[in-house]
C-alpha positions, 0 to 999 in steps of 0.5 A: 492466407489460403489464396497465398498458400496455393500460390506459394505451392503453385510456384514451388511446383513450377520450380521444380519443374524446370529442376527437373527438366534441366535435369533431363537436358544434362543426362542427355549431355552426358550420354552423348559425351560418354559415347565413344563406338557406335553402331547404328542404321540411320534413317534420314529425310533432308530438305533439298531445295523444295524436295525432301530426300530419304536415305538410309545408312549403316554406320559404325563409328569412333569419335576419337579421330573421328574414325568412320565407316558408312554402308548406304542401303538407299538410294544408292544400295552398295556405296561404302565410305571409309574415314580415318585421318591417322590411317588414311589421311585427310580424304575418305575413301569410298566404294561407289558400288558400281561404275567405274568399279575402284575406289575413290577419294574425295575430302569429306568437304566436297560436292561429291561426298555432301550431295543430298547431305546436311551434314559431313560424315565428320559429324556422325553420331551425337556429339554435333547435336550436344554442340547445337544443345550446349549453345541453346542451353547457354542461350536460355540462361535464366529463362530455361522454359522459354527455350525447352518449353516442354519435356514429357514422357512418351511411349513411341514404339513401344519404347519409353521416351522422354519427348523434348520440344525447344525453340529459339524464339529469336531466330533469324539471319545476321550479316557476316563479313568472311574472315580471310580465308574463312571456309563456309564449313568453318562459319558452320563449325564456329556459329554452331549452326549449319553450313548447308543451310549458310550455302543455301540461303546465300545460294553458293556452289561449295562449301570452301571460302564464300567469295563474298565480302558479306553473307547472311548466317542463322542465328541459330542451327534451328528455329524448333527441334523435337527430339525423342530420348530413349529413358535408358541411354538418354540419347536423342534417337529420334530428332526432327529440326525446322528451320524458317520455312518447316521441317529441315531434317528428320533422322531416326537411329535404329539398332543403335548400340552404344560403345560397342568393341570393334575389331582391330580391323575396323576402319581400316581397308581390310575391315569385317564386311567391307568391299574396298 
C-alpha cells in the first residue's frame, strides 16, 4: 500500500511537472506575440562553411511591415540598412559606410544583403523563433518531455533566467521536388526551417528558385537549441541552435527594450541618428 502510495506521488509530481513547463512554453509565445517595437544590440556567431562568423548590430524594429533599421558596429563598423515595404518599396536601402559613398539598394533576398547571414533582416526580432517553438510544440503533442526535455531556472548574469533545452530526436533531411517557381526562401518560410541551411546542404548559389528537380530539406530548423528566458519579459534573449554537425548560430539580444515608442521619423530616410 505504501509502495503504491509513493508511486501514486511520484506520478503526480512528474505531471505537474510538465504543466508547469508547458506553462513556461506558452508565456514565452505570448511575450514574443505581444512585442510589437523593439530595440536592441544583437551579438551573433553564425556557421559559415566550417568558420563561425561574429557580428554585431544595433537594431530598432516594428513588426507591423516589418519595418526595420540596422546599424552594424562589427565587422563592417558604420553599415546602416533601412526596410519599410510601405514607405520604401520591396528593397531595403543600405549606407554601406564607405566606397562607393551613396546609398544602395538591394532586396532583402540577395547575395549582398545575406553575406555571412543566417537570416533576412524580414526575420528580425523574435516572431521567427516563436514560428520554430510553435511547430516543435505541435510536434510533441502528447509527449511534451521528449522534445523540451528540460526547463530550469538559472541566474546568468546576474539576471533570473529560465534555462530551456529542446530537441528534435528525429531530425534528419527528406527529398523535395520545388513546386514550380518555388524560391529556396519560400521552402524556408513554409517547412519552418532555415533556408541557408536547404542552400548549403544542397550546395546552391542564391536563395531564388533551385533549379533542381529534387532537393533535400531538414526535418526541422534544429536538432537542439538551448534558449535563456529572461523571468520577467519571457523572452528568449539568449538562444544557441545546433544542427547535424554542432552549434549552427548563437546570438545573445543586450539592451533590449520591449515595445518601445519611436518617432514619427524612424524608418524613414530622415530618421534619429541615421546617415542615408
Amino acid at each position: 500500500m505504501i509502495r503504491w502510495i509513493c508511486l501514486f506521488l511520484f506520478s503526480w509530481s512528474l505531471t505537474l511537472s510538465a504543466q508547469d513547463n508547458e506553462e513556461v512554453i506558452e508565456k514565452i509565445l505570448r511575450a514574443i506575440e505581444n512585442c510589437e517595437t523593439l530595440e536592441y544590440t544583437l551579438v551573433m556567431e553564425q556557421r559559415i562553411g566550417k568558420e563561425m562568423k561574429k557580428s554585431r548590430n544595433y537594431s530598432r524594429m516594428s513588426v507591423d511591415g516589418p519595418k526595420v533599421y540596422i546599424r552594424q558596429a562589427f565587422p563592417n563598423k558604420g553599415v546602416e540598412v533601412l526596410y519599410h515595404k510601405a514607405l520604401l518599396g520591396e528593397k531595403a536601402l543600405v549606407n554601406p559606410g564607405g566606397f562607393p559613398y551613396i546609398n544602395l539598394w538591394f532586396n532583402p533576398h540577395s547575395s549582398q544583403m545575406r553575406k555571412d547571414n543566417h537570416h533576412t533582416l524580414l526575420y528580425s526580432g523574435f516572431r521567427f523563433l516563436g514560428k520554430v517553438i510553435k511547430a516543435l510544440k505541435e510536434k510533441a503533442e502528447g509527449n511534451f518531455n521528449e522534445y523540451f526535455n528540460n526547463i530550469t531556472k538559472i541566474n546568468w548574469k546576474g539576471r533570473e533566467m529560465w534555462k530551456v533545452e529542446m530537441q528534435n530526436p528525429d531530425y534528419h533531411f527528406f527529398e523535395y521536388s520545388p513546386r514550380a517557381n518555388e524560391k529556396i526562401s519560400d521552402m524556408g518560410a513554409r517547412f519552418v526551417v532555415s533556408d541557408h541551411k536547404i542552400k548549403e546542404i544542397n550546395q546552391l548559389y542564391s536563395f531564388g528558385e533551385s533549379g533542381k528537380n529534387v532537393i533535400k530539406i531538414p526535418s526541422s530548423y534544429f536538432k537542439k537549441a538551448i534558449l535563456y528566458v529572461d523571468a520577467e519579459s519571457y523572452l528568449p534573449v539568449y538562444q544557441e541552435i545546433y544542427d547535424d554537425i554542432g552549434l549552427y548560430e548563437q546570438f545573445e539580444f543586450q539592451n533590449l527594450k520591449v515595445n518601445p515608442k519611436f518617432p514619427s521619423s524612424e524608418f524613414t530616410k530622415n530618421g534619429p541618428d541615421y546617415n542615408f
